[in-house]
C-alpha positions as CSV (number, residue, x, y, z in Angstrom):
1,X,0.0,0.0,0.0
2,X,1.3,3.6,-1.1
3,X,1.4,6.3,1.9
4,X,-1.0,8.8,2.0
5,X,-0.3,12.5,0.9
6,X,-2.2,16.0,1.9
7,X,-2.9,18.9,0.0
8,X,-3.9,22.0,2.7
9,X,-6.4,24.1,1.2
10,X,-7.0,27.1,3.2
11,X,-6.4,25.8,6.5
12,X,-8.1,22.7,6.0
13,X,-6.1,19.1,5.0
14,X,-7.3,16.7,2.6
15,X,-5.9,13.1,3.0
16,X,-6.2,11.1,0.1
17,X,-4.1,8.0,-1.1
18,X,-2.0,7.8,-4.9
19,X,-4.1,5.7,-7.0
20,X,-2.1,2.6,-8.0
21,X,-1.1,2.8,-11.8
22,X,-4.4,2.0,-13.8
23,X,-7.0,3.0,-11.4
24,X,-7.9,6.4,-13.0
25,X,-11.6,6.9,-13.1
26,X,-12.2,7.3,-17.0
27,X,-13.4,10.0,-18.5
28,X,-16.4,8.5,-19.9
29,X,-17.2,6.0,-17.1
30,X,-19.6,4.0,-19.2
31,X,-17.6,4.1,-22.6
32,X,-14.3,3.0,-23.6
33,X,-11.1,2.3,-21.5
34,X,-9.0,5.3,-21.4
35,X,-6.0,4.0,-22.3
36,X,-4.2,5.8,-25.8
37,X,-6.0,4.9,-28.7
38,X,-4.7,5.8,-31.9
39,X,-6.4,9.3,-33.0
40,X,-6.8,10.4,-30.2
41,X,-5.6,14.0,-28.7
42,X,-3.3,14.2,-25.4
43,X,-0.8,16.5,-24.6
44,X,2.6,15.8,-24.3
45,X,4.4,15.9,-21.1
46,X,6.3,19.5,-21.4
47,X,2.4,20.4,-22.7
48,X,0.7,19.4,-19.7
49,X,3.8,21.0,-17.4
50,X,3.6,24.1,-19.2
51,X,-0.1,24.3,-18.8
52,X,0.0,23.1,-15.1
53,X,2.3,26.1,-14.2
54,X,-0.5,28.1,-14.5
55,X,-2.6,27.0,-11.5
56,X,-1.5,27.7,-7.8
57,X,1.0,25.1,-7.0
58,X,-2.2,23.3,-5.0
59,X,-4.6,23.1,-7.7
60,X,-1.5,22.1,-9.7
61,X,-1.5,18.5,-7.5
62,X,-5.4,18.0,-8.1
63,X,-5.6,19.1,-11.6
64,X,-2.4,17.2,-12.5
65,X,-4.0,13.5,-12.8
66,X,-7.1,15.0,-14.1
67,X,-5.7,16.3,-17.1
68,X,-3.7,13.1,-17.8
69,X,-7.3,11.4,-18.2
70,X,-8.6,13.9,-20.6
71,X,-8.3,13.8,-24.2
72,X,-9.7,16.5,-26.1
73,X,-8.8,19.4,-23.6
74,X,-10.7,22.0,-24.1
75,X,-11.1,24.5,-20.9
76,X,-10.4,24.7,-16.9
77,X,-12.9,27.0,-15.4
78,X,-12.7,28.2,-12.0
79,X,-15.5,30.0,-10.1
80,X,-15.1,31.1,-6.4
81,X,-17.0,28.6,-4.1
82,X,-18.1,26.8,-6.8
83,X,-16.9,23.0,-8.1
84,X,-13.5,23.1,-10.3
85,X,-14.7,21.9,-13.6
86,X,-13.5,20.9,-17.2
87,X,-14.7,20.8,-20.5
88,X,-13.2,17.3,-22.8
89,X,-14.6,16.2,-25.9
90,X,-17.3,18.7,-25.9
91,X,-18.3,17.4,-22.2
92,X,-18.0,19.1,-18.9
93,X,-16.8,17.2,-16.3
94,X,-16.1,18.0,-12.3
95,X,-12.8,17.3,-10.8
96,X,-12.9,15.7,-7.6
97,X,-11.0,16.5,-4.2
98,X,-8.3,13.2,-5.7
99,X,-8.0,14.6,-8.9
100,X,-10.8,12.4,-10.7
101,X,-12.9,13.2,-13.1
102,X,-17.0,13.7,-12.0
103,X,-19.6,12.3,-14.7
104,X,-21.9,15.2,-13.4
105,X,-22.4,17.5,-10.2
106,X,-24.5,19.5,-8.1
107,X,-24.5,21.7,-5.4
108,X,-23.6,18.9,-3.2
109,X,-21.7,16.4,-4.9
110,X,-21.7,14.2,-7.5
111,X,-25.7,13.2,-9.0
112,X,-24.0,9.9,-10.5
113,X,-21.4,7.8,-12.3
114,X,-19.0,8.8,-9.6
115,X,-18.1,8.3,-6.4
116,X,-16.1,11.5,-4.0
117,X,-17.1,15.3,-3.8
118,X,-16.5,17.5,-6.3
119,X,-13.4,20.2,-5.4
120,X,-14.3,23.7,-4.4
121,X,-12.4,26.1,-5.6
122,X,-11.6,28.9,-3.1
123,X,-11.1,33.0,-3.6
124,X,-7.3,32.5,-2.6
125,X,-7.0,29.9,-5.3
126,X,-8.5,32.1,-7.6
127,X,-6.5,34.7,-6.5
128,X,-3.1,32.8,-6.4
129,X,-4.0,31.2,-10.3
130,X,-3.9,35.0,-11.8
131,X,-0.4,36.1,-10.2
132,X,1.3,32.4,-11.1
133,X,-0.4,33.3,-14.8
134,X,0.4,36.6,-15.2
135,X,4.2,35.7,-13.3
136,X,3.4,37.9,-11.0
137,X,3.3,40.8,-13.0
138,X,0.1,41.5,-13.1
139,X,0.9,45.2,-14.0
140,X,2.0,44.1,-17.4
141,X,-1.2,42.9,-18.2
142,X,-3.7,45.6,-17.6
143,X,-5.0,46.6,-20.8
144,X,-5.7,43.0,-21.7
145,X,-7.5,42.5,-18.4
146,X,-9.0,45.5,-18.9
147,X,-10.8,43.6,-22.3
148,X,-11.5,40.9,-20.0
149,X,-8.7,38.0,-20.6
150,X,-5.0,37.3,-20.9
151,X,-3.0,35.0,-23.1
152,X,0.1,33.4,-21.3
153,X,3.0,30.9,-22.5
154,X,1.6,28.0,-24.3
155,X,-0.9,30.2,-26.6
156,X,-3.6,29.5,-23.3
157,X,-6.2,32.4,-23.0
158,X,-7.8,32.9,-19.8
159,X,-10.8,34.6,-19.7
160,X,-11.8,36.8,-16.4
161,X,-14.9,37.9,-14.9
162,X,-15.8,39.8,-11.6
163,X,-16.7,43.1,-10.7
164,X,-15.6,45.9,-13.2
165,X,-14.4,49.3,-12.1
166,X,-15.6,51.6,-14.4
167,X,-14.5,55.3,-15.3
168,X,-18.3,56.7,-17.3
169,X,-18.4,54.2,-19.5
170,X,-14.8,52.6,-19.8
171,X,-13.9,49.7,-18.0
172,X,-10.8,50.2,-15.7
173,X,-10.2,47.5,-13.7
174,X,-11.9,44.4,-12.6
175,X,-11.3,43.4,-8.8
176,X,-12.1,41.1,-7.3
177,X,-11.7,38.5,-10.4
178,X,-14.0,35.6,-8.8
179,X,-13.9,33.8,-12.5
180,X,-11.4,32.2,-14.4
181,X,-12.0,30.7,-18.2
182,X,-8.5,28.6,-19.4
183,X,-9.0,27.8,-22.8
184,X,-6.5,25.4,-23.9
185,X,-4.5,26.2,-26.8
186,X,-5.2,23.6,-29.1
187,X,-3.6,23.6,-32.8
188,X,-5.3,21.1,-35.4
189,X,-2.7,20.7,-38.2
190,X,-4.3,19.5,-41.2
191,X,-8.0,20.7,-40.2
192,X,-8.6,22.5,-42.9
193,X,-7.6,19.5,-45.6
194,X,-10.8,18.4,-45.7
195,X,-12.7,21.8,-46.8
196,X,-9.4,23.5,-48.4
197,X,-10.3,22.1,-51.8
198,X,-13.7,23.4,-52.1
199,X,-12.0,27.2,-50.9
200,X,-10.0,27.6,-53.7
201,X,-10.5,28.6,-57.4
202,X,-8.5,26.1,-58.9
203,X,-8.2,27.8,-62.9
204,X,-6.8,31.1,-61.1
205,X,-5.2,29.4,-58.3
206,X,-6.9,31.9,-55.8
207,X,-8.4,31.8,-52.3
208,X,-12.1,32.2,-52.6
209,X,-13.0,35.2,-49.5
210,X,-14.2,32.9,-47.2
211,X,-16.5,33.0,-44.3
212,X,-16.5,30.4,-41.4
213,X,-20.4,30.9,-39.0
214,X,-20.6,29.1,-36.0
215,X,-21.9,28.9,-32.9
216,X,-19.4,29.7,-30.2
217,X,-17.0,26.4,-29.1
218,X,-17.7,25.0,-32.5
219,X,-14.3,25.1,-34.1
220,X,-14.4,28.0,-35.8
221,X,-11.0,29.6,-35.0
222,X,-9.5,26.5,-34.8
223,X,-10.3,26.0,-38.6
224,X,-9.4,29.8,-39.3
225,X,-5.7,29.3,-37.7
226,X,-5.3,26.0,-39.9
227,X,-6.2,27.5,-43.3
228,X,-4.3,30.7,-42.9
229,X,-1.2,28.4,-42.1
230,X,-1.5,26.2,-45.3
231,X,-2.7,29.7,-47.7
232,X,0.8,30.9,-45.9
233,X,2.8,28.5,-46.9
234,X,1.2,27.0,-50.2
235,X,-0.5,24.1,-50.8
236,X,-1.1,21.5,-53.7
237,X,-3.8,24.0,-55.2
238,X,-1.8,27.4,-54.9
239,X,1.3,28.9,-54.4
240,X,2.0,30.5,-50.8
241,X,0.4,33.5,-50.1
242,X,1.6,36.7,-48.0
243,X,-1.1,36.6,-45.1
244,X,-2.0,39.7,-42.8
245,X,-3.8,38.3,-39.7
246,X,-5.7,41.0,-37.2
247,X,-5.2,39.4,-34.2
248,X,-7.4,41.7,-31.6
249,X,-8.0,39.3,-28.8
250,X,-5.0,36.9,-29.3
251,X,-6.8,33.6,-30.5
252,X,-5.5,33.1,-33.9
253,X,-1.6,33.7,-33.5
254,X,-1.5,33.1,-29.6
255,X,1.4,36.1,-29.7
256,X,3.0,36.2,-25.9
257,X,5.2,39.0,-25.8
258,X,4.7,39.5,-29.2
259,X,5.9,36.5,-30.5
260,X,3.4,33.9,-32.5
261,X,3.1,30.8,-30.3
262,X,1.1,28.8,-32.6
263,X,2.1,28.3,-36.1
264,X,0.2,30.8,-38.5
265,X,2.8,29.6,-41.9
266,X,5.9,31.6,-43.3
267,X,4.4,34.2,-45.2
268,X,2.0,35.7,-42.6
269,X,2.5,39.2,-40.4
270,X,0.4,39.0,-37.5
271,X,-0.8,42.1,-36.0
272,X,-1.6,41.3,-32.6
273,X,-4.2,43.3,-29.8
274,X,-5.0,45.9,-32.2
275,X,-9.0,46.6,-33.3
276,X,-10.4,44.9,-36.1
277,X,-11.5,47.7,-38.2
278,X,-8.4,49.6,-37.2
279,X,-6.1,46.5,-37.8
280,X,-6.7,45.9,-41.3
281,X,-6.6,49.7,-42.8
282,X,-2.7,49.5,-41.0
283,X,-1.9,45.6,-42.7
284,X,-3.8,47.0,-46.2
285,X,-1.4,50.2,-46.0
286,X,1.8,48.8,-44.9
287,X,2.1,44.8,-45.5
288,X,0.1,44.7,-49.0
289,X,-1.5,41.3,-48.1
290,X,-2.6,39.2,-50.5
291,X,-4.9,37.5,-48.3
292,X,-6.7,39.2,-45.1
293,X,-7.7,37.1,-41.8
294,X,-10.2,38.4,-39.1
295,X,-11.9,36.4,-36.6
296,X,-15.4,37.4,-35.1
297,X,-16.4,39.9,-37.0
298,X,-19.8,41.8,-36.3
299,X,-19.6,45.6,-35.8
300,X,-20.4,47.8,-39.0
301,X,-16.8,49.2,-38.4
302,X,-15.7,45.6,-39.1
303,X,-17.8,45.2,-41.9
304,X,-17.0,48.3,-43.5
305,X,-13.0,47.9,-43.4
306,X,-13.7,44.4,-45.0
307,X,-15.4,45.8,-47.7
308,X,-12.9,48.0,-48.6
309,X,-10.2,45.5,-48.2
310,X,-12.2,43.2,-51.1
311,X,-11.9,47.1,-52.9
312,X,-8.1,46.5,-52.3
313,X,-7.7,43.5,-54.3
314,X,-7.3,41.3,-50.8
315,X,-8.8,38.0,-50.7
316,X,-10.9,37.7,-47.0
317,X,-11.4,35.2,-44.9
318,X,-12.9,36.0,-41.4
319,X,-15.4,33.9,-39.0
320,X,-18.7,35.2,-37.2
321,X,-21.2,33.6,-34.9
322,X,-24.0,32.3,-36.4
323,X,-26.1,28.9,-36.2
324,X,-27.0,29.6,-40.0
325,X,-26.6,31.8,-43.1
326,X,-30.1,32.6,-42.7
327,X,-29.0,33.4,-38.9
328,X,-26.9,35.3,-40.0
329,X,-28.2,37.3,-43.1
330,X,-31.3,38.8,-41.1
331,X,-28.7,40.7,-39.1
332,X,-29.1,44.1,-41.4
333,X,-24.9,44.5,-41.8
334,X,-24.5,41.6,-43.1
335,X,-27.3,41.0,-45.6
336,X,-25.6,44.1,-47.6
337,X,-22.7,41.8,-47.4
338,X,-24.4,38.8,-48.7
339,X,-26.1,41.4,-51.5
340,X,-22.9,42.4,-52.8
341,X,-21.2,38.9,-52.5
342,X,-18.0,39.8,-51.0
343,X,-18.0,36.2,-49.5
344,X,-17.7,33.2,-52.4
345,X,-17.8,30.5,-50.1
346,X,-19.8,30.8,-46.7
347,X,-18.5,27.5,-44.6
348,X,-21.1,26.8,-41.7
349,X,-20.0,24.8,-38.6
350,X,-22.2,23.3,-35.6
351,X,-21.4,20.7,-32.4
352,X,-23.9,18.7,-33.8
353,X,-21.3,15.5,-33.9
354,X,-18.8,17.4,-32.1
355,X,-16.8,20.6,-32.6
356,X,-16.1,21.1,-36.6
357,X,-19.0,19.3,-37.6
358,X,-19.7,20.8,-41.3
359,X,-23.4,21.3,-41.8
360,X,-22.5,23.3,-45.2
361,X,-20.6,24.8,-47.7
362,X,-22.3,27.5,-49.4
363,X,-21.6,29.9,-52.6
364,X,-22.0,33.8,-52.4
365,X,-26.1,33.4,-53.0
366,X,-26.5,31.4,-50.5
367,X,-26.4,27.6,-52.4
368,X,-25.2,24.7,-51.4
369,X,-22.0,23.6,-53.3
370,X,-21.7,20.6,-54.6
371,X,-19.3,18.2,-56.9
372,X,-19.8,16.6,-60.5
373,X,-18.2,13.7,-62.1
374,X,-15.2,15.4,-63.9
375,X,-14.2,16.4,-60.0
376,X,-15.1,20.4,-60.6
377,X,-17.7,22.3,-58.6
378,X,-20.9,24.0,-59.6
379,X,-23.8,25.3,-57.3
380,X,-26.7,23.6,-57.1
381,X,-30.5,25.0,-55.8
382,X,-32.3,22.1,-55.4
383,X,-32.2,20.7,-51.5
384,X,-30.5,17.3,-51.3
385,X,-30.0,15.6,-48.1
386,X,-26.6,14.3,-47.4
387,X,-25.3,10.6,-46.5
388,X,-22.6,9.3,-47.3
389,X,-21.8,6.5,-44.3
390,X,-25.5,4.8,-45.5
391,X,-25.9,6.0,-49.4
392,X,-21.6,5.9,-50.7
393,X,-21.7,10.0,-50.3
394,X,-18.1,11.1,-51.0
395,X,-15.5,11.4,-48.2
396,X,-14.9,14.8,-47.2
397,X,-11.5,16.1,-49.4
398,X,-11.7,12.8,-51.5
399,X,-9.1,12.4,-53.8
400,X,-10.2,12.3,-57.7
401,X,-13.6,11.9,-59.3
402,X,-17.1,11.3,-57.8
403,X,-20.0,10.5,-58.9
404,X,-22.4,12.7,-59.6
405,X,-25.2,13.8,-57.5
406,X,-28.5,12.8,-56.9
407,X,-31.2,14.8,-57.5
408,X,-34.5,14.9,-54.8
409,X,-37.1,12.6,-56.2
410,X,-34.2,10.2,-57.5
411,X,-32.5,8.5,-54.4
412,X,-30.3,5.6,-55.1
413,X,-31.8,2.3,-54.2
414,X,-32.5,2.0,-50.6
415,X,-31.7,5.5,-49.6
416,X,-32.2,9.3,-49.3
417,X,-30.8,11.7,-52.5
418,X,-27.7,11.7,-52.5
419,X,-25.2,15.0,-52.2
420,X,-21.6,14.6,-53.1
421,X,-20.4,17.4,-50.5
422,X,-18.6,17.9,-47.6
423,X,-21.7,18.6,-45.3
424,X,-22.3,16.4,-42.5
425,X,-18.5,15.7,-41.4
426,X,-16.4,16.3,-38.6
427,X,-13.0,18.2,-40.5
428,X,-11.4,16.8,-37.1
429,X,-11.6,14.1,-35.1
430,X,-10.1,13.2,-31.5
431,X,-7.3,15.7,-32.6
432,X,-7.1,14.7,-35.9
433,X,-7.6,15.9,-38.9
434,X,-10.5,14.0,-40.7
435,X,-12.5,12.9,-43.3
436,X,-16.0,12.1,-42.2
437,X,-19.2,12.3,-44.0
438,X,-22.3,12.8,-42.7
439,X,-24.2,9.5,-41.4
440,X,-20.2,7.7,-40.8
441,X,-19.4,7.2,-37.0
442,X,-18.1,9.7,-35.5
């Protein structure tokens, strides 16, 4: 038998006992083991050490064997006197007081598939977490706070909430933070390999302007950062393009001290913490990109400097919330948008399946775009439903020729009509890049 260890939390002492090797509760108690399985997305020791670092050295005991069961990272979030919990494979789990993962919790405890309480996280820790993350220097990280998040080593952003101090109308300060939001830098190489073909013009050898709708946590960023990497450095469809990337909030470069910490390709200029709008009249006028990137776009100042961009010769490709494009073209900004067809190719996202489930790929009016038997594209207006797994539907970013589609009142024996698009898949899976159609296993 192993000895026990403590952990003292604010005056009090937890006893618990190490778990002997292979006794980690699983992240999905009633699914599979969690041992590695090929595909799937873990972090790699110096990762998970980087990312620990952030916590207060206390949290950094309990959270320790609780990342090492996740795959799929996606967020820590900390609330004062409420349960530490995290967010894996699009499922939020509570960490308990020996570092296991929580099926589901309440104000007490665990309601079930778990045994143990649920950690509380205190003020202190709260407080403690922001110094170790900002090395205490807190100072040097006031006008980000100020915008309510930080982004540390690692390319991790942490979003803070509290009570703001306000001067009129402009947020000073906010103290006491009693919230902490750690999304976990994850970069998806190869993504976008799945969806890149159906982006480009082929005969010119040009990026279509491109925008990516989702809902938030849907991928949509983690997409944008993928395709601006491969447009950056080339690709089998076009030569490498120079990229100017307007990086307002830190989510697409991950710059810490100015310095990209995720890989954005060779060719790109990344202008981090500066204003959208702002951002790209300064790339347009002193980087001459070939290609713009923007991510979350929505104010009519944003909307206006993209249009002049497109007036600039610059090829777009920015991301905005939305469930839909018809979500999205009632808003009154971007309907003149969608009038004047600055966007080619509107690419729309969901959870459905998981984050980066494609539900769409749509030309400037609004069609769904969809692939003939010589293995070019043309728009079609007719509504088809899509299923591959059941009906042979193309794999998403299928090499060569497929057949050509189905139109509604003709299904294939057996089946619904048949759509030859990328609609339906996942364009990642477990960590991976992948090729899924809609009605395949997921």
């Amino acid at each position: 038998m192993q000895e026990p260890f403590t952990i003292k939390r604010e005056g009090q002492t937890v006893s618990k006992r190490r778990r002997a090797k292979g006794a980690e509760k699983r992240l999905f108690p009633n699914g599979p083991s969690q041992k590695s399985q090929k595909g799937e997305h873990s972090m790699t020791g110096q990762a998970e050490e980087n990312l620990l670092q952030i916590f207060s050295r206390g949290l950094r005991d309990i959270l320790g064997p609780a990342v090492k069961q996740c795959t799929e990272l996606q967020e820590i979030r900390l609330r004062s006197g409420r349960p530490l919990l995290v967010r894996a494979g699009g499922r939020e789990y509570a960490v308990g007081e020996g570092g296991e993962l929580l099926s589901a919790v309440s104000e007490t405890g665990p309601e079930r598939g778990g045994t143990g309480r649920a950690l509380v996280v205190s003020q202190r820790e709260i407080e403690e977490t922001l110094e170790c993350a900002a090395r205490y220097s807190l100072y040097a990280f006031e006008d980000e706070l100020r915008q309510g998040f930080l982004t540390v080593a690692g390319g991790h952003r942490i979003g803070v909430a509290g009570r703001a101090v306000t001067d009129g109308s402009r947020v000073k300060a906010i103290k006491p933070v009693t919230c902490l939001n750690v999304r976990v830098a994850r970069q998806i190489r190869g993504c976008s390999d799945s969806v890149l073909p159906y982006l480009i013009d082929r005969d010119r050898g040009e990026l279509y302007p491109v925008l990516i709708l989702s809902p938030p946590c849907c991928g949509k960023t983690t997409l944008l950062r993928d395709l601006v990497r491969k447009i950056s450095d080339g690709c089998g469809y076009m030569e490498g393009k120079t990229v100017g990337i307007v990086d307002e909030r830190s989510e697409i470069a991950a710059c810490f001290q100015g310095i990209a910490q995720n890989d954005v390709g060779m060719r790109s200029d990344v202008l981090d913490g500066c204003p959208k709008a702002q951002g790209m009249m300064m790339l347009i006028r002193s980087m001459a990109p070939q290609v713009l990137a923007v991510d979350e776009i929505g104010g009519r100042e944003d909307l206006e400097a993209l249009r002049y961009a497109a007036g600039c010769g610059c090829s777009l490709i920015a991301t905005a919330h939305g469930t839909s494009y018809q979500d999205v073209e009632a808003k009154p900004a971007f309907r003149e948008l969608f009038r004047d067809r600055l966007f080619e190719r509107i690419l729309v996202l969901s959870g459905r399946r998981g984050p980066g489930t494609v539900e769409q790929i749509l030309d400037g009016r609004g069609r769904d775009v969809c692939f003939n038997k010589t293995g070019g594209d043309s728009p079609c207006d007719h509504l088809l439903q899509c299923n591959g797994g059941r009906d042979g539907g193309a794999s998403v970013g299928a090499a060569g020729p497929v057949k050509a589609h189905s139109r509604a009142g003709d299904p294939p024996e057996g089946g619904n009509p048949v759509c030859q698009c990328a609609a339906g898949g996942r364009i990642w899976q477990n960590g991976k890049a992948g090729r899924e159609t809609r009605g395949g296993a997921f």
